[in-house]
DSSP file (Angstrom, degrees, kcal/mol; ACC not computed):
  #  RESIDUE AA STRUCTURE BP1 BP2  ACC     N-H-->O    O-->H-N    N-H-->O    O-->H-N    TCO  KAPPA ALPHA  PHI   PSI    X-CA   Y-CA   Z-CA
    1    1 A X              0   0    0      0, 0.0     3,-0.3     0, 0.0     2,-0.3   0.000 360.0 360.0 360.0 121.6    0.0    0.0    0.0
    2    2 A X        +     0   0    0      1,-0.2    43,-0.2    44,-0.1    42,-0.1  -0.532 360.0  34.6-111.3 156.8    2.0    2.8   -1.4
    3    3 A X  S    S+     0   0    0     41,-0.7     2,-0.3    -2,-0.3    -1,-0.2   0.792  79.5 124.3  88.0  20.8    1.2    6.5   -0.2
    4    4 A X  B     -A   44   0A   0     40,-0.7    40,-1.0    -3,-0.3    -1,-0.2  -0.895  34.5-177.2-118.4 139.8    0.2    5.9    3.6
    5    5 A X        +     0   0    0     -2,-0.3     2,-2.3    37,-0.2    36,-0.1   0.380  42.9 121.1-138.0 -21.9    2.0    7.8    6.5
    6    6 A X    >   +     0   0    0      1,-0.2     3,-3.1     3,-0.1    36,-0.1  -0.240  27.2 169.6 -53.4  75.7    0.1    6.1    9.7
    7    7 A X  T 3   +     0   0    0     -2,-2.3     3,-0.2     1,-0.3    -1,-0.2   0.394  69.9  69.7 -87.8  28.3    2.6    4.5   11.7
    8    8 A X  T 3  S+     0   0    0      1,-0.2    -1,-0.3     3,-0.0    -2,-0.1   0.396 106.2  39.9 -90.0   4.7    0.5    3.9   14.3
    9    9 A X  S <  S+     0   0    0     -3,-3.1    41,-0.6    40,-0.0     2,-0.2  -0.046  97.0 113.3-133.9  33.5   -1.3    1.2   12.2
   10   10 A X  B     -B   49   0B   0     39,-0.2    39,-0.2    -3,-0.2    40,-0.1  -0.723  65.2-137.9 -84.8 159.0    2.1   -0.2   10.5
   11   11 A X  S    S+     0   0    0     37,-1.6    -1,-0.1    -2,-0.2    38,-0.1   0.736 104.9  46.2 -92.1 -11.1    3.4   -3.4   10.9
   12   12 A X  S    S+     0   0    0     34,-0.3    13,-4.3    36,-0.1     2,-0.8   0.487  87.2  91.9 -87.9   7.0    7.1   -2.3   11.2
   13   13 A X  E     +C   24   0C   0     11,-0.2     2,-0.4    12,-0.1    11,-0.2  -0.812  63.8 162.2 -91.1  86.8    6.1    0.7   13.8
   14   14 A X  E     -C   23   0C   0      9,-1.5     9,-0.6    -2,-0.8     7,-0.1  -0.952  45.9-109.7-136.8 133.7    6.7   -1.9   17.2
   15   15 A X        -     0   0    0     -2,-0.4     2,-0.5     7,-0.2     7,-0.1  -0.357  29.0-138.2 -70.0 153.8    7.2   -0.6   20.8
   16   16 A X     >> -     0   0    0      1,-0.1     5,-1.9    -2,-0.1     4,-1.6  -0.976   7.2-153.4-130.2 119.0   11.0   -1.1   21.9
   17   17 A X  T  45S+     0   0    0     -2,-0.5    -1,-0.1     2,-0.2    -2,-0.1   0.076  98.2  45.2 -86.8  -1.1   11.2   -2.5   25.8
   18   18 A X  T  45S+     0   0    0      3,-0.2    -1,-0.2     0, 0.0    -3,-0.0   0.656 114.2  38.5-118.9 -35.5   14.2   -1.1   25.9
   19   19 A X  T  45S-     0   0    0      2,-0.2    -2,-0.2     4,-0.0     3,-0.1   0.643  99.1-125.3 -70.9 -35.4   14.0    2.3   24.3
   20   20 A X  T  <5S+     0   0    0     -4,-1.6     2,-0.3     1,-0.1    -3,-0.2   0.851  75.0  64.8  76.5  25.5   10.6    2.9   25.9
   21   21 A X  S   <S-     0   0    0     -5,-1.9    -3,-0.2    -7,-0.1    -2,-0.2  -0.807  85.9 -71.8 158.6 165.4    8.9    3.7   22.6
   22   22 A X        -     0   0    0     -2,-0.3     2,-0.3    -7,-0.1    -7,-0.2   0.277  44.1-173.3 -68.8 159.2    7.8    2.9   19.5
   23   23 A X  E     -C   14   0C   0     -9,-0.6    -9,-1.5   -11,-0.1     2,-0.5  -0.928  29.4-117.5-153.9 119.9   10.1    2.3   16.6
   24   24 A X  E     -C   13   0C   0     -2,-0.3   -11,-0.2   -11,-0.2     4,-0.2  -0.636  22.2-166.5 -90.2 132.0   10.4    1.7   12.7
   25   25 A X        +     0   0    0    -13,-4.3    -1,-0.2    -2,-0.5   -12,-0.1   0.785  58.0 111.7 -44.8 -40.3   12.0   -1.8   11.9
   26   26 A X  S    S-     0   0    0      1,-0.2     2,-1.1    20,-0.1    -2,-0.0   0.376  80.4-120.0 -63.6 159.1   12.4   -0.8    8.8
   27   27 A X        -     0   0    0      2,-0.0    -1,-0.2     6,-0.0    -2,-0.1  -0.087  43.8-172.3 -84.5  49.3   16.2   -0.1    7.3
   28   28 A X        -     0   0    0     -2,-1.1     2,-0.3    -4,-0.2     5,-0.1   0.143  16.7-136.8 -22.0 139.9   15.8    3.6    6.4
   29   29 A X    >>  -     0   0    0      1,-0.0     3,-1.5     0, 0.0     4,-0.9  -0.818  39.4 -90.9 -97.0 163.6   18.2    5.8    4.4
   30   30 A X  T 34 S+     0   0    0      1,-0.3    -2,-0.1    -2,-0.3    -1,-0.0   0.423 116.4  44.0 -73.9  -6.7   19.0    8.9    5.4
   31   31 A X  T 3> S+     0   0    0      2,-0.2     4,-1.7     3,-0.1    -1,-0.3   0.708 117.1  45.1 -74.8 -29.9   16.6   11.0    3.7
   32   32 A X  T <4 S+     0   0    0     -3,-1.5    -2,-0.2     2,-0.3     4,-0.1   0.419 107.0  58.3-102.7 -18.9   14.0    9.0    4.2
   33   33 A X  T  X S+     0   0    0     -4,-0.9     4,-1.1     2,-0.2    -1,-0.2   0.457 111.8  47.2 -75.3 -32.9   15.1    8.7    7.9
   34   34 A X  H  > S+     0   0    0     -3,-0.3     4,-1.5    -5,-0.2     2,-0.6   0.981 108.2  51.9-105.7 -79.6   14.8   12.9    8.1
   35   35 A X  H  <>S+     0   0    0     -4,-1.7     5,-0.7     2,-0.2    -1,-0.2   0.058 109.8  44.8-112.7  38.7   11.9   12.9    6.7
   36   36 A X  H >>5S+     0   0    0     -2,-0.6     3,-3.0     4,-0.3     4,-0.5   0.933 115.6  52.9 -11.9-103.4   10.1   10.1    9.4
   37   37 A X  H 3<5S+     0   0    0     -4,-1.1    -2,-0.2     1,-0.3    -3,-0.1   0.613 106.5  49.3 -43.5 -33.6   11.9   12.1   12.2
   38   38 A X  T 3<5S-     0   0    0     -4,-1.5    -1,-0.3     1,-0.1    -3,-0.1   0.487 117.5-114.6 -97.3  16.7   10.2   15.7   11.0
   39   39 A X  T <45S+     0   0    0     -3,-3.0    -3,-0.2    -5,-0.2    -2,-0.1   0.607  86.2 124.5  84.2  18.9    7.0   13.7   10.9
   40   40 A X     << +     0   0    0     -5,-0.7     2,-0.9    -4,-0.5    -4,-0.3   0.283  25.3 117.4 -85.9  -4.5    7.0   14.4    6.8
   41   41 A X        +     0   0    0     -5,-0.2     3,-0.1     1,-0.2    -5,-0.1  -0.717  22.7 140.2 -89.4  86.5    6.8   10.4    5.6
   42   42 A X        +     0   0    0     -2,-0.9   -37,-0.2     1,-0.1    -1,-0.2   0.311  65.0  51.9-121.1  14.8    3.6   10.9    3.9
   43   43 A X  S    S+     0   0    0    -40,-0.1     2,-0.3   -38,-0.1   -38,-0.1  -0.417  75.3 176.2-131.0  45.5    4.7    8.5    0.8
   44   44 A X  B     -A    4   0A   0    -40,-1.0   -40,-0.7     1,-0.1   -41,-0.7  -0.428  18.0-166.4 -59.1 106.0    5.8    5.5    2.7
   45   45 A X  S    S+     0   0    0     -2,-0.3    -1,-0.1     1,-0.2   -43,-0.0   0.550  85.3  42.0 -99.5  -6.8    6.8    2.6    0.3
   46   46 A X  S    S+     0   0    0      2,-0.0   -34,-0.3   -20,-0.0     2,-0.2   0.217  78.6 141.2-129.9  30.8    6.9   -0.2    3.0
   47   47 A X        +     0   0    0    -46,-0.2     2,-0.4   -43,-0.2   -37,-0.1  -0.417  26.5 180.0 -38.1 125.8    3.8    0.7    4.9
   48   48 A X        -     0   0    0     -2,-0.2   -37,-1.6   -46,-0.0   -36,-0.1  -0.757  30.8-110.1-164.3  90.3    2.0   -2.3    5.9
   49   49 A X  B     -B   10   0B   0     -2,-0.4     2,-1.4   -39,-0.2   -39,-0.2  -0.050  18.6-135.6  -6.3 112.1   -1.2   -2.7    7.8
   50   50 A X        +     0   0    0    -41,-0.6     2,-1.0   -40,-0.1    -1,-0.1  -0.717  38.1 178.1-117.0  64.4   -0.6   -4.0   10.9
   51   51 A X    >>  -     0   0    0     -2,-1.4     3,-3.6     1,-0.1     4,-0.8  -0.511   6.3-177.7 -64.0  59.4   -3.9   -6.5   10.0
   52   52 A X  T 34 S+     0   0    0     -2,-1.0     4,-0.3     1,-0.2    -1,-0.1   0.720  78.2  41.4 -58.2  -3.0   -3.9   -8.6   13.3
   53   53 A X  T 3> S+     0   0    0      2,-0.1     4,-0.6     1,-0.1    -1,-0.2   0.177  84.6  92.7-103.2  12.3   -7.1  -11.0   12.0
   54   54 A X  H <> S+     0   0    0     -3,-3.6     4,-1.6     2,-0.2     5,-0.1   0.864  87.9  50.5 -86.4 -16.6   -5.8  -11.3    8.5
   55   55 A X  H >< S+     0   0    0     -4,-0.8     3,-0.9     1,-0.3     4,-0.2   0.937 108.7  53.9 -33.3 -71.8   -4.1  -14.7   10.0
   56   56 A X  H 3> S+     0   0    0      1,-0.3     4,-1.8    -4,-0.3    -1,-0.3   0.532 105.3  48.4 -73.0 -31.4   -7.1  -15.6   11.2
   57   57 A X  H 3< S+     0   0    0     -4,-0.6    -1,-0.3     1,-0.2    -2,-0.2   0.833 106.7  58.3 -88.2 -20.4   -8.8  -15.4    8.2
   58   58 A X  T << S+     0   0    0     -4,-1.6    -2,-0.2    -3,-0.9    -1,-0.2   0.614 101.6  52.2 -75.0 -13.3   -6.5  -17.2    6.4
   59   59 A X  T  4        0   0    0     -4,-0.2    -1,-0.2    -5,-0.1    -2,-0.2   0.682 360.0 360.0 -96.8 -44.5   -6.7  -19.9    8.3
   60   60 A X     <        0   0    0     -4,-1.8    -2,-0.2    -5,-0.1    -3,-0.1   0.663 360.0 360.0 -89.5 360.0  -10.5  -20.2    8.0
């Protein structure tokens, strides 16, 4: 899903137990790293629903 900026509803956006907050997995480069930090990532190319029932559906 190309064009999507919600990283509270991504799947690589995961809270860090060590950090004390949330984090993207993902390998950024360093533009793309700036523009996630100035809150500017509004074209997100590995955005990814963070669907917890699409398992579940897959399964049935």
């Amino acid at each position: 899903m190309l064009g999507r900026s919600n990283c509270d509803s991504c799947v690589h956006y995961v809270y860090d137990d060590e950090l004390g907050y949330n984090i993207c997995e993902v390998n950024l480069d360093e533009d793309e790293m700036l523009k996630f930090m100035q809150n500017a990532f509004d074209d997100c190319h590995y955005y990814r629903l963070d669907d917890e029932y699409g398992i579940v559906r897959k399964q049935n």
